[in-house]
Backbone as CSV, one residue per row, in Angstrom:
resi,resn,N_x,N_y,N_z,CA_x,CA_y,CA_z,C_x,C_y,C_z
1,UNK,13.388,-8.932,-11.650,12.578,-8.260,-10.637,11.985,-9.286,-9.673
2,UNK,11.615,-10.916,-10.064,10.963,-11.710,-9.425,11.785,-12.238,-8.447
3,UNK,13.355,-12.027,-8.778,14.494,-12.346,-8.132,14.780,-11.314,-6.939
4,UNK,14.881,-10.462,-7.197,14.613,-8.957,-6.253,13.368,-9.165,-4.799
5,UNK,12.707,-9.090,-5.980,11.518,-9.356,-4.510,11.706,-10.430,-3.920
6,UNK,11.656,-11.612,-4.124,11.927,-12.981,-3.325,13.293,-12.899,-2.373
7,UNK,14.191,-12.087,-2.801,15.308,-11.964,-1.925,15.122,-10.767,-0.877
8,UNK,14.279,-9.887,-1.523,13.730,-9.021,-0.165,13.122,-9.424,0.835
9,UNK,12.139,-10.406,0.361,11.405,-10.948,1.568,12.165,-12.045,2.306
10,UNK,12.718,-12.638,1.596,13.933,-13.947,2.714,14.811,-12.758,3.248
11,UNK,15.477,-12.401,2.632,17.007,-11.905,3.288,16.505,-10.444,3.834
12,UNK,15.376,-9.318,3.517,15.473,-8.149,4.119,16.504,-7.284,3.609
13,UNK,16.380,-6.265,3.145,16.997,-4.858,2.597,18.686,-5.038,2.615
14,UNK,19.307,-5.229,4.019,20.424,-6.032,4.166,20.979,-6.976,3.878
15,UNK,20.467,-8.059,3.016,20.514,-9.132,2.890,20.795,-9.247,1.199
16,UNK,20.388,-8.008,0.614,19.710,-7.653,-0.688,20.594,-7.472,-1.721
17,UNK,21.760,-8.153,-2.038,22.736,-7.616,-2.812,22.268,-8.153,-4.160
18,UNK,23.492,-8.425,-5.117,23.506,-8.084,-6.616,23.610,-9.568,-6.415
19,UNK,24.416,-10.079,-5.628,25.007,-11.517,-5.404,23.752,-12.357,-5.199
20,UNK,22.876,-11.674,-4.093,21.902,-12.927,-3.210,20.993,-12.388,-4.460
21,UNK,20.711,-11.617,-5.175,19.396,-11.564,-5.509,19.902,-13.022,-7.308
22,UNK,21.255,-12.365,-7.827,21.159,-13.470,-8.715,21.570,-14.789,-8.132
23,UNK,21.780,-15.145,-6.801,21.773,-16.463,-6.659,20.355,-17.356,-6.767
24,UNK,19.661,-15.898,-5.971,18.004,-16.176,-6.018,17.857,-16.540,-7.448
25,UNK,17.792,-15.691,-8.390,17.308,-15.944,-9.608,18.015,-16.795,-10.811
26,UNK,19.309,-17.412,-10.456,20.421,-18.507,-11.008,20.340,-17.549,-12.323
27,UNK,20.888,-16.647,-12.135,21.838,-15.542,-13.212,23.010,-15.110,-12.521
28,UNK,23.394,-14.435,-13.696,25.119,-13.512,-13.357,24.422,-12.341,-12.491
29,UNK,24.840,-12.089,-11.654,24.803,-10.831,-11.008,24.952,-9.379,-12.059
30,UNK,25.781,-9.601,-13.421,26.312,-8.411,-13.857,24.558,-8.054,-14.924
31,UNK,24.182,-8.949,-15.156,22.619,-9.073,-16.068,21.931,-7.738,-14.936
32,UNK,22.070,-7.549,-13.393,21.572,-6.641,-12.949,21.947,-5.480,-13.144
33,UNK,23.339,-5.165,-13.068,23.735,-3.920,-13.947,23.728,-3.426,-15.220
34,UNK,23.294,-4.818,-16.534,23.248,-4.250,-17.437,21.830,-3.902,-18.086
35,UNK,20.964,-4.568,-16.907,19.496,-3.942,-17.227,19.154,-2.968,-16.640
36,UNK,19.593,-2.502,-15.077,18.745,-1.675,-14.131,20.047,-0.529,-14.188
37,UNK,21.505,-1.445,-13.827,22.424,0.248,-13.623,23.019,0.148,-11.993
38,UNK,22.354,-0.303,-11.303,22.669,-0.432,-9.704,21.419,-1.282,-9.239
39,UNK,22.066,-1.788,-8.003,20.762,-2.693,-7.553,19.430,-2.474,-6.789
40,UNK,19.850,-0.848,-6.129,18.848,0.659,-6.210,18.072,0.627,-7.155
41,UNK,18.273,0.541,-7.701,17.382,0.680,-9.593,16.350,-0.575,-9.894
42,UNK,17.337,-1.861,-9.604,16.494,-3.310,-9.571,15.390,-3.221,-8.309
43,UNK,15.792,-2.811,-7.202,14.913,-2.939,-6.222,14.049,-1.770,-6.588
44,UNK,13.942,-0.859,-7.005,12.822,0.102,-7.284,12.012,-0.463,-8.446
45,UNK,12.753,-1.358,-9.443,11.565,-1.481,-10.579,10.889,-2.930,-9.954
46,UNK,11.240,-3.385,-8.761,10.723,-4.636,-8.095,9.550,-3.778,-7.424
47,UNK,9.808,-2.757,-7.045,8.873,-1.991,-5.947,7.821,-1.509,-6.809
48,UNK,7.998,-1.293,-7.990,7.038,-0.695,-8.949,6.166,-1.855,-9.976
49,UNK,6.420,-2.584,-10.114,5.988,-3.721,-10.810,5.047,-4.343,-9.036
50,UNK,5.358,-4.692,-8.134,4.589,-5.263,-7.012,3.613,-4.266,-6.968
51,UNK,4.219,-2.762,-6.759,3.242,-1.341,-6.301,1.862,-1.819,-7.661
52,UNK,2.372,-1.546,-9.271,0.903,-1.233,-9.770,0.271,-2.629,-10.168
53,UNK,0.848,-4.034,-9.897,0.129,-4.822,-9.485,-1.008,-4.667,-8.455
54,UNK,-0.775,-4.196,-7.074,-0.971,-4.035,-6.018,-2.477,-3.011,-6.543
55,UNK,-2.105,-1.684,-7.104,-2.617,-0.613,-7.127,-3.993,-0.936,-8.197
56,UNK,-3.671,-2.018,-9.267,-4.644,-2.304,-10.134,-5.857,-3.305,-9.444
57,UNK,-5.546,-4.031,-8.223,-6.442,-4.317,-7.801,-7.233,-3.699,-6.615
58,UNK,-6.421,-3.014,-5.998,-7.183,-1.956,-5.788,-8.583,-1.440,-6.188
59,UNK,-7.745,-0.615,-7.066,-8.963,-0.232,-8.121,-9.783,-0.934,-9.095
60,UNK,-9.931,-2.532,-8.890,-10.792,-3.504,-9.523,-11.905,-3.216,-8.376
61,UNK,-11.464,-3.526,-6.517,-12.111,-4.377,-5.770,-12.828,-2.324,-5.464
62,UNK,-12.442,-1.772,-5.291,-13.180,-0.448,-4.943,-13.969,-0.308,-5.564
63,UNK,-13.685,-0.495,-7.157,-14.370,1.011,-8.358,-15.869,0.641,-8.056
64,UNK,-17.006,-0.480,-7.836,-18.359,-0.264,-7.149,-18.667,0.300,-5.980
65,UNK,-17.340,0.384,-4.942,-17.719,0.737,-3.409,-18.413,1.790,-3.067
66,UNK,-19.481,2.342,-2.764,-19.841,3.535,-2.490,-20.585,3.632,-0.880
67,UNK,-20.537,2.819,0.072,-20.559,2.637,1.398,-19.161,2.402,2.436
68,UNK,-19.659,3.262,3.389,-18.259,2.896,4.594,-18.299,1.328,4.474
69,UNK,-19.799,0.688,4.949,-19.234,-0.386,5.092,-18.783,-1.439,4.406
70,UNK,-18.714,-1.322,3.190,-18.140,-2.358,1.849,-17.050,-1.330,1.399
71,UNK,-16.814,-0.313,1.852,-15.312,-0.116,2.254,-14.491,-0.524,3.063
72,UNK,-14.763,-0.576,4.121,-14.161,-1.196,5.332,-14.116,-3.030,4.808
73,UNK,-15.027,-3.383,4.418,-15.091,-5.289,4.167,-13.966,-5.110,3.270
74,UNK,-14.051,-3.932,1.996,-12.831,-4.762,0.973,-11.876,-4.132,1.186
75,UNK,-11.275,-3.282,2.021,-9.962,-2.552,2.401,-9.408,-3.792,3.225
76,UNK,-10.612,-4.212,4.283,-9.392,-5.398,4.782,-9.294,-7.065,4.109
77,UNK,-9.704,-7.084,3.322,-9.332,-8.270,1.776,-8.208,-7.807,1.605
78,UNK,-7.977,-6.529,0.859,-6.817,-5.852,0.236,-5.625,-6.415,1.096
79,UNK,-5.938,-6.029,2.622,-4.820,-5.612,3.648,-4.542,-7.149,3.558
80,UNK,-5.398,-8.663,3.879,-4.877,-9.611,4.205,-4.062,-10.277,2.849
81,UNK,-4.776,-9.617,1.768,-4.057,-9.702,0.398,-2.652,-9.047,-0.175
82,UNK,-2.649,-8.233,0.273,-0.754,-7.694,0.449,-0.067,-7.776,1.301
83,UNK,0.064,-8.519,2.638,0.401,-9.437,3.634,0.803,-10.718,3.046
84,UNK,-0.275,-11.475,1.990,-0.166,-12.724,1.922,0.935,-12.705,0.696
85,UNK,1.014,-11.152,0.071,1.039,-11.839,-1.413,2.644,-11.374,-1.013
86,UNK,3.295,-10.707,-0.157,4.709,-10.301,0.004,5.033,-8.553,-0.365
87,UNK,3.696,-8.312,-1.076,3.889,-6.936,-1.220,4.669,-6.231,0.475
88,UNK,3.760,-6.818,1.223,3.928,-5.426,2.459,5.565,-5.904,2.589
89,UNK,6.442,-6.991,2.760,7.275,-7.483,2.626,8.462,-6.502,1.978
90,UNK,7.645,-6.445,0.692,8.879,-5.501,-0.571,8.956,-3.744,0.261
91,UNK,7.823,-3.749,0.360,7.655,-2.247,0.271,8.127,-1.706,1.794
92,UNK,8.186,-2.646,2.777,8.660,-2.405,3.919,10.327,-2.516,4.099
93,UNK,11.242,-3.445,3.391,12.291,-3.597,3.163,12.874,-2.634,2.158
94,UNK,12.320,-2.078,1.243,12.801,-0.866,0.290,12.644,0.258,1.199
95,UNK,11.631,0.371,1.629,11.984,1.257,3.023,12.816,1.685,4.187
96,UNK,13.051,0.821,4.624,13.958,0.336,5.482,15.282,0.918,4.805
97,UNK,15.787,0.135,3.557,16.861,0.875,2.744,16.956,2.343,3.076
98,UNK,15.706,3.075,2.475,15.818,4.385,1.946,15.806,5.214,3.252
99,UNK,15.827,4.407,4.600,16.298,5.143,5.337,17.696,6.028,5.426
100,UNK,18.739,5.213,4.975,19.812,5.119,5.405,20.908,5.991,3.663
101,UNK,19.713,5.855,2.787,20.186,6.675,1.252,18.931,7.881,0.977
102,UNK,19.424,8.720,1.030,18.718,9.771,0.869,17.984,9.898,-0.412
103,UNK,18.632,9.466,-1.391,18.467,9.042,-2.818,17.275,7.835,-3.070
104,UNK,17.265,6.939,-2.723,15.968,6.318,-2.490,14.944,6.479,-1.766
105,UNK,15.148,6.957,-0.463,14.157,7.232,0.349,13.420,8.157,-0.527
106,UNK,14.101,9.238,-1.236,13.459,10.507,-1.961,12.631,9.296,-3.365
107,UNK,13.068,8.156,-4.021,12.372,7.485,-4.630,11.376,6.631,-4.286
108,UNK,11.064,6.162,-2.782,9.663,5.620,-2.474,8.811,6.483,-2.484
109,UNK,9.029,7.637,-1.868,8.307,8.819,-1.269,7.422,8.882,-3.042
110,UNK,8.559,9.226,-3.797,7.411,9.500,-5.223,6.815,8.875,-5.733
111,UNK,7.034,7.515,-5.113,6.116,6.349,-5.724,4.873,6.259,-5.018
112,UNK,4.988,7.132,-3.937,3.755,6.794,-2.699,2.163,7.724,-3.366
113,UNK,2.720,8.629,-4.443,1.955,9.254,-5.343,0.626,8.772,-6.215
114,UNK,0.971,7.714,-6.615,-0.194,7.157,-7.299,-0.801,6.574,-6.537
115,UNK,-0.455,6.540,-4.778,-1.431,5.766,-3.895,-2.545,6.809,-3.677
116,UNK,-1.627,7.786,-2.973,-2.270,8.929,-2.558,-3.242,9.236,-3.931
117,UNK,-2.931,9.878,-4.762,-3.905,9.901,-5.804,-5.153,8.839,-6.096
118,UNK,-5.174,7.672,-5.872,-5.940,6.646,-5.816,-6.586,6.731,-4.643
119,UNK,-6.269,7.130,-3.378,-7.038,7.387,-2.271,-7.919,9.057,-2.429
120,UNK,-7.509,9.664,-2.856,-8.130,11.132,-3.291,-9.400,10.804,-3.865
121,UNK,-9.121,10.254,-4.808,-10.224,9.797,-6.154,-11.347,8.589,-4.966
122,UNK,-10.946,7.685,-4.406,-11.952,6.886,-3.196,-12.245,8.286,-2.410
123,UNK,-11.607,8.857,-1.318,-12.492,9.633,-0.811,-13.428,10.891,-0.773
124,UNK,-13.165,11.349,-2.230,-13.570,12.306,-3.248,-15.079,11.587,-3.321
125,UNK,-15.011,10.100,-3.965,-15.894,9.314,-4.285,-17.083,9.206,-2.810
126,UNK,-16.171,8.870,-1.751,-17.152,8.468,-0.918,-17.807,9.818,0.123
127,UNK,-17.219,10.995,-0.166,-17.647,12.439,0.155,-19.114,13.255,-0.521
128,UNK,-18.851,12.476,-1.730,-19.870,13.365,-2.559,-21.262,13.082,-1.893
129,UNK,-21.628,14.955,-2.103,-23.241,15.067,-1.825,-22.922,14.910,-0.398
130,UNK,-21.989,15.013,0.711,-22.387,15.233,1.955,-21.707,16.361,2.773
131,UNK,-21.939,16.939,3.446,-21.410,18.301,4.414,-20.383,18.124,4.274
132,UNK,-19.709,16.864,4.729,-18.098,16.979,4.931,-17.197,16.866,3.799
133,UNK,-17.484,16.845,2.356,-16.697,16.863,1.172,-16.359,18.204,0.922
134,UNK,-17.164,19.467,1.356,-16.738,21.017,1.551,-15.928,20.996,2.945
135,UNK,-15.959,20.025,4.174,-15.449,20.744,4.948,-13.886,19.441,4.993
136,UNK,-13.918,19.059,4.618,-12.343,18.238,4.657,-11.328,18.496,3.642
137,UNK,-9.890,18.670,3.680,-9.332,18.533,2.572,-8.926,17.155,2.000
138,UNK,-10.116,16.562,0.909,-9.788,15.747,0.815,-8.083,15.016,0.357
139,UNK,-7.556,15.889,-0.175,-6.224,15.149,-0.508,-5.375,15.127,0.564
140,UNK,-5.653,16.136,1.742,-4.649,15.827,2.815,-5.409,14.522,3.898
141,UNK,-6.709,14.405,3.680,-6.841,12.848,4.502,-6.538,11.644,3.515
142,UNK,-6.792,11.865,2.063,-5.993,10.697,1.505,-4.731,10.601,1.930
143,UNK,-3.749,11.407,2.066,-2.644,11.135,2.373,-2.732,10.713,3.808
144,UNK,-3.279,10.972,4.698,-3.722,10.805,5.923,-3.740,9.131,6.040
145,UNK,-4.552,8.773,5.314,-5.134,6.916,5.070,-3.695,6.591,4.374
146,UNK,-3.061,7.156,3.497,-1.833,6.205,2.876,-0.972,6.049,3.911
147,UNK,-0.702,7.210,5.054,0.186,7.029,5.793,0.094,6.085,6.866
148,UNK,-1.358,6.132,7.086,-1.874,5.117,8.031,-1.544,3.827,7.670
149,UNK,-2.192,3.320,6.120,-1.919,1.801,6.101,-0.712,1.659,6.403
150,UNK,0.475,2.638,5.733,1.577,1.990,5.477,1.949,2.170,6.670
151,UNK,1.763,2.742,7.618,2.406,2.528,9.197,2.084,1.293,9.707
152,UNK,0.404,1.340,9.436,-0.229,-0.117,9.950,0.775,-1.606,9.005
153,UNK,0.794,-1.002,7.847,1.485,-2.206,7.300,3.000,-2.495,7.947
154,UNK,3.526,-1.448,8.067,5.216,-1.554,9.131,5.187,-2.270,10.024
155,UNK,4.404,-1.979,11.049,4.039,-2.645,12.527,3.747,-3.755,12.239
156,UNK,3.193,-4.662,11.658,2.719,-5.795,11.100,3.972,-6.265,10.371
157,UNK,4.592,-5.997,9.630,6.088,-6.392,8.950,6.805,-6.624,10.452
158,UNK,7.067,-5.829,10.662,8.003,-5.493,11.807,7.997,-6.683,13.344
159,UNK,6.601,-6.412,13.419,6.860,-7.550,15.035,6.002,-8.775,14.149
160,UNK,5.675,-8.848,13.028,4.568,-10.006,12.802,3.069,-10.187,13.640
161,UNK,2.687,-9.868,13.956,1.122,-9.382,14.890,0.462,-8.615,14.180
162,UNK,-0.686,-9.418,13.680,-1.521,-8.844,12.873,-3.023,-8.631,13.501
163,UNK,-2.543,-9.020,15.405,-3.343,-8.311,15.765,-4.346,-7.113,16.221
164,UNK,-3.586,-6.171,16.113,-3.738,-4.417,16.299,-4.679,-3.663,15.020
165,UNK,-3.728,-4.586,13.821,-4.869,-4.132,12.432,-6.109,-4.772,12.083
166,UNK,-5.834,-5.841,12.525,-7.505,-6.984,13.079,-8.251,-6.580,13.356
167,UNK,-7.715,-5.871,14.718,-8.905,-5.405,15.888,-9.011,-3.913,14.968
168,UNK,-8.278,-2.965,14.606,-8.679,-1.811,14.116,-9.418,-1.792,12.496
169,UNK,-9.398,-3.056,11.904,-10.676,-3.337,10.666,-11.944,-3.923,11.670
170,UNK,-12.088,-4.793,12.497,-12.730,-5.369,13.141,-14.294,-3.640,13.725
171,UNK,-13.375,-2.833,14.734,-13.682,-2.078,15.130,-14.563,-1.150,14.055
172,UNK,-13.596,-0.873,12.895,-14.198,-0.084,11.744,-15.397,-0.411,10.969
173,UNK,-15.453,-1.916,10.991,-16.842,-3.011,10.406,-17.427,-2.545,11.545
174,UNK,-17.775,-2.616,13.018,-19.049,-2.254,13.752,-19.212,-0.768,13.584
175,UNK,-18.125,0.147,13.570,-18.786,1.703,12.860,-19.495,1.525,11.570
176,UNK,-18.996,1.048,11.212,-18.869,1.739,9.392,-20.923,1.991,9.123
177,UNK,-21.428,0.836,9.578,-23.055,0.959,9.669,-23.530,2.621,10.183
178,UNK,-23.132,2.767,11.131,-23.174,4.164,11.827,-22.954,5.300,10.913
179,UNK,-21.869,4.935,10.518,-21.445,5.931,9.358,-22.312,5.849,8.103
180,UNK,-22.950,4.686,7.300,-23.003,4.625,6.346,-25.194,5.722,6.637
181,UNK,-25.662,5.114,7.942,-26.308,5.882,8.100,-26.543,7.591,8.817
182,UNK,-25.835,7.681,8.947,-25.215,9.068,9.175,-25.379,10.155,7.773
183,UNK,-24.600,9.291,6.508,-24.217,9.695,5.563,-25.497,9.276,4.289
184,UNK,-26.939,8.930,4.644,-27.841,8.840,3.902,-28.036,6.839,4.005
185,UNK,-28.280,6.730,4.902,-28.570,5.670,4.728,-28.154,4.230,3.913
186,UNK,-26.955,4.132,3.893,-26.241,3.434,3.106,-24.797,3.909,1.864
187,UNK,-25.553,4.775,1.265,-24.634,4.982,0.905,-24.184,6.255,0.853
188,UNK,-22.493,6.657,0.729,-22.472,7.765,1.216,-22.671,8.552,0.487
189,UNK,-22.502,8.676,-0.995,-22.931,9.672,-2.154,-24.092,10.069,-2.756
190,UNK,-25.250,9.155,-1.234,-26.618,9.796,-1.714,-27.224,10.627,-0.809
191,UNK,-25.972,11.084,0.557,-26.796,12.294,1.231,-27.036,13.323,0.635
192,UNK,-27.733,14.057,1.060,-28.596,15.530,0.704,-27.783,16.527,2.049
């Protein structure tokens, strides 16, 4: 799998065979078929091993957050932290794939599940006790925010300019105060 990902991020989805990934990893190429089955299979358990890496810290750096604005500070840690670490890398190149196979594309999509669920449970969290936790659906703006990063994360893969998501965490740190008093004075799960 460590072979997988490292060849996703040099070579890109195209680049990604049975060949380059065990040259990457100085094995037989056939060790990929007799563990995964196809190299569809290797690149998904690469995508899933990075994903609940990814997803467990997550939910380390959140589980105290209960303000916009120490949401906004550690969402963009996260963001410069799966940039740095190659995640956005994997998950943008398995993408890319599953454009073009209907069959994978239908396998990121279900992996995008435990994000969304992990964003439900944050904005569930940061709703409570205020007007707008009755008036939003929260699981359709979690999905709302998953689709966002991962667009924001594309655009950033894609041309390398990590200026647009800069300026749009940047922007969100001078709201988020606004918000956090809006929503009871700091934090958001103690409005009335």
């Amino acid at each position: 799998m460590a072979a997988a990902r490292q060849t996703l991020e040099r070579e890109g989805f195209v680049g990604t065979s049975a060949r380059a990934i065990a040259r990457t990893g100085r094995f037989n190429q056939a060790l990929i078929f007799y563990h995964f089955g196809s190299v569809h299979a290797c690149l998904l358990a690469a995508l899933d091993d990075s994903s609940e890496t990814r997803l467990r810290r997550y939910r380390e750096q959140l589980a105290g957050v209960d303000s916009i604005s120490d949401l906004v500070r550690v969402m963009r840690g996260l963001y410069e932290e799966d940039l740095a670490d190659g995640h956005v890398a994997v998950v943008q190149e398995i993408a890319a794939g599953g454009s073009s196979s209907p069959e994978l594309g239908r396998a990121i999509v279900d992996r995008m599940e435990p994000w969304v669920a992990f964003a439900t449970e944050v904005v569930s969290r940061m709703l409570r006790g205020t007007p707008l936790r009755t008036l939003l659906p929260v699981r359709d703006v979690a999905f709302a925010i998953v689709a966002m990063y991962f667009g924001m994360e594309t655009v950033a893969h894609l041309d390398g300019d990590r200026t647009p998501a800069s300026s749009l965490f940047e922007t969100a740190a001078r709201l988020a105060p606004l918000a956090d008093q809006l929503f009871g004075g700091g934090t958001v799960g103690s409005a009335t």
